[in-house]
MIMAR-257112 format. One record per residue (C-alpha): residue number from 0; residue in one letter; chain; x, y, z. Coordinates in Angstrom, 1 decimal. Layout:
MIMAR-257112
[r NUM,'A','A',[X,Y,Z]]
...
This chain:
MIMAR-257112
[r 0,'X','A',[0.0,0.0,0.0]]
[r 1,'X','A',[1.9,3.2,-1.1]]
[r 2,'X','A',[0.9,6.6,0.6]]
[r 3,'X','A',[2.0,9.5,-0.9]]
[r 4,'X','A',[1.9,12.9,0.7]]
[r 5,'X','A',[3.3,16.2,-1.0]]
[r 6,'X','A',[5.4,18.9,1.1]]
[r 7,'X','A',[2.5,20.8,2.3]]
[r 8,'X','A',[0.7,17.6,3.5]]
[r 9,'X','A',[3.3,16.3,5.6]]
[r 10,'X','A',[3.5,19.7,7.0]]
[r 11,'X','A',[-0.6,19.3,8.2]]
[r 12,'X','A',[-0.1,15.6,8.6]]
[r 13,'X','A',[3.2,16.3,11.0]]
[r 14,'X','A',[0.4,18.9,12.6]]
[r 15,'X','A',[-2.4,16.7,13.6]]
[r 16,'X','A',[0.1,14.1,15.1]]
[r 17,'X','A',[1.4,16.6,17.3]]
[r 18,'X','A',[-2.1,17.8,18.2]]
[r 19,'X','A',[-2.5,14.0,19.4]]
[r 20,'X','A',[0.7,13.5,20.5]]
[r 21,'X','A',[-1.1,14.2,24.4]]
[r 22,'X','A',[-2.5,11.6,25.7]]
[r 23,'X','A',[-5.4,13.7,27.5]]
[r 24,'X','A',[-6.7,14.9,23.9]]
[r 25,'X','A',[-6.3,11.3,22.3]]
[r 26,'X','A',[-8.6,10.6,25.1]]
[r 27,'X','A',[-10.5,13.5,24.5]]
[r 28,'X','A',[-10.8,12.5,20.7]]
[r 29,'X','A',[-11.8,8.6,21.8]]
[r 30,'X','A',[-14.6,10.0,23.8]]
[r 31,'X','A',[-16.0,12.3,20.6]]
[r 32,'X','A',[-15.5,9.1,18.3]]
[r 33,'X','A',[-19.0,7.9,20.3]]
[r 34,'X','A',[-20.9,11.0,20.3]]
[r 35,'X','A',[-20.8,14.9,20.9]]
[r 36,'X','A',[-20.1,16.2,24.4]]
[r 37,'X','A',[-20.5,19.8,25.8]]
[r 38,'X','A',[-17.7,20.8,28.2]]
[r 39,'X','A',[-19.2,19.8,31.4]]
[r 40,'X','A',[-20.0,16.4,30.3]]
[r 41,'X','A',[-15.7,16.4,28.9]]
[r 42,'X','A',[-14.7,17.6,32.3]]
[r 43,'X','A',[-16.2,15.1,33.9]]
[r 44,'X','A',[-14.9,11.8,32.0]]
[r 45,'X','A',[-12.0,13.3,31.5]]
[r 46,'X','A',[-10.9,14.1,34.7]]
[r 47,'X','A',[-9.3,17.8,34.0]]
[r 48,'X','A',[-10.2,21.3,35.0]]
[r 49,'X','A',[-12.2,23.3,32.6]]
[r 50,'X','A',[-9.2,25.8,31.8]]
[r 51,'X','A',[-7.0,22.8,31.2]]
[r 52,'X','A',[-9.6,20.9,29.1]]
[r 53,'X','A',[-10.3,24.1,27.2]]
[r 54,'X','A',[-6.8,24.5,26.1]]
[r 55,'X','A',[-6.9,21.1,24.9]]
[r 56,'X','A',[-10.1,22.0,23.0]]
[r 57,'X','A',[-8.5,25.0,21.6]]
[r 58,'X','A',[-5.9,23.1,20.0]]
[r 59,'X','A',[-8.0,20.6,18.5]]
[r 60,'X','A',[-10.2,22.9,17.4]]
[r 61,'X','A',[-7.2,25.1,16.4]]
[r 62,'X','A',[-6.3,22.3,14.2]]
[r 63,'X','A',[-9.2,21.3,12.6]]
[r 64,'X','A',[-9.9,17.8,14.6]]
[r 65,'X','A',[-13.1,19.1,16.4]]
[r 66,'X','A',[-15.9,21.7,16.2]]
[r 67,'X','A',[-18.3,23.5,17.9]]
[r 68,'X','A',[-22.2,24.2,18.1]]
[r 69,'X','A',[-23.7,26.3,21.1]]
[r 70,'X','A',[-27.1,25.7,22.2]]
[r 71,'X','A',[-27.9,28.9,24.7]]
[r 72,'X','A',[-25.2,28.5,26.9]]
[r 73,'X','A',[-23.8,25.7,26.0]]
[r 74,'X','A',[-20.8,24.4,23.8]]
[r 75,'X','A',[-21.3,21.1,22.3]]
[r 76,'X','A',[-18.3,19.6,21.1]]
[r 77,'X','A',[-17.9,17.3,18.0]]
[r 78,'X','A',[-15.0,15.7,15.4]]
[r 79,'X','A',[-14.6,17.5,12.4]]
[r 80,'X','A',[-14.8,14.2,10.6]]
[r 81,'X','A',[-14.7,10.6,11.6]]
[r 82,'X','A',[-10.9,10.5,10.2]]
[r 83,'X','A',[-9.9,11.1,13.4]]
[r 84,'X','A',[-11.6,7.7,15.3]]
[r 85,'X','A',[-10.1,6.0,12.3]]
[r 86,'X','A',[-6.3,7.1,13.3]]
[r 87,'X','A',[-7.3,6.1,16.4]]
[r 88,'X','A',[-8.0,2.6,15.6]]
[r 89,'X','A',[-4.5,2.3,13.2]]
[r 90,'X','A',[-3.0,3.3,16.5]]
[r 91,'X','A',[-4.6,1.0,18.7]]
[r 92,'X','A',[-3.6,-1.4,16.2]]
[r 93,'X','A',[-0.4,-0.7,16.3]]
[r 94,'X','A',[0.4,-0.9,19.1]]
[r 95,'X','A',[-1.4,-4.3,20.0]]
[r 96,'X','A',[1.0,-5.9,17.0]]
């Protein structure tokens, strides 16, 4: 299987690895795969304060892995695309070989 990137996409690929290079927002990104979650509901399974879990946030939204809809007061947060829960998996993967 050949994969062939030019030098801009290595650059945005080299990007979104770093952006999941932390394990809190790979964990953050696992919990997304299943469905949305507003902040609260993040804080909670993930186990962080709500400044440090919005930085994380920031720089996955930053970088194009998840957006945002706001409902009132609330800030529902979703993956941009499923790509990301399928990197995931090749990880997972990977590492279990």
């Amino acid at each position: 299987m050949s994969v062939r990137f030019d030098e801009n996409n290595l650059e945005d690929v080299a990007n979104l690895l770093k952006a999941l290079s932390n394990e809190r927002r790979l964990k953050i990104v696992h919990v997304l795969c299943d469905d949305e979650k507003n902040v609260g509901e993040l804080e909670e399974i993930i186990g962080l304060s709500q400044s440090a879990l919005s930085q994380h946030l920031a720089r996955l939204r930053r970088d194009g892995i998840v957006t945002t809809r706001r409902d009132a007061q609330t800030i529902y947060y979703t993956l941009a695309c499923d790509s990301a829960c399928t990197v995931l998996k090749c990880l997972r993967e990977l590492n279990d070989a």
